[in-house]
C-alpha positions as CSV (number, residue, x, y, z in Angstrom):
1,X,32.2,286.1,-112.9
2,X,33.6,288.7,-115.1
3,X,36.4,290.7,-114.4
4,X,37.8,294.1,-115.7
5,X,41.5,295.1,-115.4
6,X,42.8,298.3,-113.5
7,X,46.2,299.2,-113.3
8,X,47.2,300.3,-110.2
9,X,51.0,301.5,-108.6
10,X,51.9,299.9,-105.4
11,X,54.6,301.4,-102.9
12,X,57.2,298.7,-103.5
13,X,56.7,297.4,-99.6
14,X,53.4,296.1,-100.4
15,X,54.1,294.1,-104.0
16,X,56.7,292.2,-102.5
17,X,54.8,291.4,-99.6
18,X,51.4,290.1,-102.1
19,X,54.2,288.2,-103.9
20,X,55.6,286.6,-100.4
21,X,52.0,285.6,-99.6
22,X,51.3,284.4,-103.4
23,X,54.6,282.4,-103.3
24,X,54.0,280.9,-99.9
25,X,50.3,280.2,-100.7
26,X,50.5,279.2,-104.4
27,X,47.7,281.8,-105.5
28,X,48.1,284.0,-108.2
29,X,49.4,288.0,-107.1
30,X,45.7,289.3,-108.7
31,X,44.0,286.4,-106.7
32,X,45.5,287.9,-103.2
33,X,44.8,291.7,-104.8
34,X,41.0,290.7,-105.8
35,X,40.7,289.2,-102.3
36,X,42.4,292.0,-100.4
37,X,40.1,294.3,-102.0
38,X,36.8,293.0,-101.7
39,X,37.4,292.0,-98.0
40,X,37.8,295.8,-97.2
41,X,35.2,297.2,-98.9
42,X,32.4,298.2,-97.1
43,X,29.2,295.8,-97.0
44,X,27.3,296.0,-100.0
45,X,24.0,297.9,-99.3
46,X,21.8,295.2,-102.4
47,X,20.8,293.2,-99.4
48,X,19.1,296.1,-97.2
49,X,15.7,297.5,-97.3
50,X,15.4,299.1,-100.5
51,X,14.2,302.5,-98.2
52,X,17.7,301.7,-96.6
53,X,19.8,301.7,-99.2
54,X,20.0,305.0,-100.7
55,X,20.6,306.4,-97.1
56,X,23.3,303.5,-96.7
57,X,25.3,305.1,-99.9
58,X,25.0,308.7,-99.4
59,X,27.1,307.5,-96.1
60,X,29.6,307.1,-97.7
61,X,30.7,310.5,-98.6
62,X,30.2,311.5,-94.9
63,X,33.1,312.7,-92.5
64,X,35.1,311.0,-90.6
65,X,33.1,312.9,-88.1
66,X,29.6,312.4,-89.4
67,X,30.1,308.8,-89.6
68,X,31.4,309.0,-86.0
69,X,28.0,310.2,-84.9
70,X,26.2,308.0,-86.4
71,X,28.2,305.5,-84.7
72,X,28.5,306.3,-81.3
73,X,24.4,307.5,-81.1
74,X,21.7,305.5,-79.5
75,X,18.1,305.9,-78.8
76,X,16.6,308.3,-76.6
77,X,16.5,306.5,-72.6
78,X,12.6,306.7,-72.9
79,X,11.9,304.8,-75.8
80,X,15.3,302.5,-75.0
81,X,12.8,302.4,-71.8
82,X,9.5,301.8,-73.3
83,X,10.8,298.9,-75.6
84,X,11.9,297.2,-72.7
85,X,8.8,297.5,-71.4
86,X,6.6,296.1,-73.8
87,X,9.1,293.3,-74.5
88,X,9.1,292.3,-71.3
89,X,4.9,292.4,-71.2
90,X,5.2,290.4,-74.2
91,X,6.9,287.7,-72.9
92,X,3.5,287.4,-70.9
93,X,1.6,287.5,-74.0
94,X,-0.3,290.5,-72.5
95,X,0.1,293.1,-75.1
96,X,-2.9,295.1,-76.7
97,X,-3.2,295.4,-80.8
98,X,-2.1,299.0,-80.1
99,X,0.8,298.0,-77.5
100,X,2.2,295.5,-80.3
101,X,1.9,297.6,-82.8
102,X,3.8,300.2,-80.9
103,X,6.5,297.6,-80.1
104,X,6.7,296.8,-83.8
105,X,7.4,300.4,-84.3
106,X,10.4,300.4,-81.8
107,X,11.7,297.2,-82.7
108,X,12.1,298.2,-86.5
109,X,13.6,301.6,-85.0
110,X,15.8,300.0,-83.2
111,X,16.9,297.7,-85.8
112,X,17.2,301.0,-88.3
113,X,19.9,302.4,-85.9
114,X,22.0,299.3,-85.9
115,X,22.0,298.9,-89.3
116,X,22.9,302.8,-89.5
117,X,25.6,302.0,-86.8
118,X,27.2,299.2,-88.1
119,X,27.6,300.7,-92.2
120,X,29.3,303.6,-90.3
121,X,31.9,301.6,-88.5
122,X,32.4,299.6,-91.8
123,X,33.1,302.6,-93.5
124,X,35.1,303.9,-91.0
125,X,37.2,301.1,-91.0
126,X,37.4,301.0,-94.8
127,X,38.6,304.7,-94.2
128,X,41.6,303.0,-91.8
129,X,39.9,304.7,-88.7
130,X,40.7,301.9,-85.6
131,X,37.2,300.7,-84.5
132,X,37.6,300.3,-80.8
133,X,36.4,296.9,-78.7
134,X,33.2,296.6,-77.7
135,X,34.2,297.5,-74.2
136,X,35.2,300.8,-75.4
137,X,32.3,302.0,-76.9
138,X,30.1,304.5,-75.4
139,X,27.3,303.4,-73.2
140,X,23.7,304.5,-73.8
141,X,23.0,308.0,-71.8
C-alpha cells in the first residue's frame, strides 16, 4: 500500500496519549494514527450496488438532521405488512410468479432502507453524534 503524508496539529492531550498507547504497544505513533483514522471513517460505499453508491456519498454532506431521518424511518405498516405476508406463504412454497415477484420487490426495498439506515448511523457516528442501543431506537409505527 502506498501512503501519502499529511501534517496535522493535535491538542497536546491527544499526542501524548497516541504516544502512551505506541509506547505501551510497541507500534509506531503513525501506525496508531493510520489505524485510528481508518476505523472511524465511514464504510466505504465501492462494495454497494453501483445504483447505491452515488446516493450513499451525497449522504454525506447531509445534516445532522437529515441523516437523522433517514435513520430513524421505516417502511410504511402496509407493505412492512404485506412482506410478512408473502414470506410467511412462502415458507409454504405457495406463492404465484406474480406474488414472488412482488416479494422480490419488497425484499430488495427493504434491504435499500437498511443499507440507507445503517450509512446514516455511520456517518453520524463519524460526526461524534452518540448512536443509541438498539433498545432505544424507535419502533416501526
Amino acid at each position: 500500500m502506498t501512503t501519502q503524508r499529511v501534517t496535522i496539529d493535535l491538542p497536546e492531550a491527544v499526542f501524548r496519549q497516541l504516544v502512551r498507547i505506541a509506547e505501551a504497544t510497541q507500534q509506531p505513533v503513525e501506525k496508531l494514527v493510520a489505524q485510528s483514522v481508518l476505523s472511524n471513517l465511514p464504510p466505504s460505499v465501492e462494495n454497494a450496488a453501483p445504483e447505491l453508491q452515488r446516493e450513499l456519498i451525497r449522504m454525506q454532506v447531509l445534516s445532522t438532521e437529515e441523516l437523522l431521518e433517514i435513520a430513524r424511518s421505516h417502511n410504511e405498516p402496509a407493505q412492512q405488512a404485506r412482506h410478512t405476508e408473502l414470506l410467511t406463504k412462502n415458507e409454504m412454497q405457495s406463492l404465484s410468479l406474480q406474488e414472488q415477484q412482488e416479494l422480490s420487490t419488497l425484499r430488495e426495498s427493504a434491504d435499500r432502507l437498511m443499507l440507507l439506515k445503517a450509512y446514516a448511523w455511520s456517518i453520524l457516528r463519524w460526526r461524534g453524534q452518540r448512536i443509541p442501543p438498539l433498545e432505544e431506537l424507535p419502533l416501526p409505527r
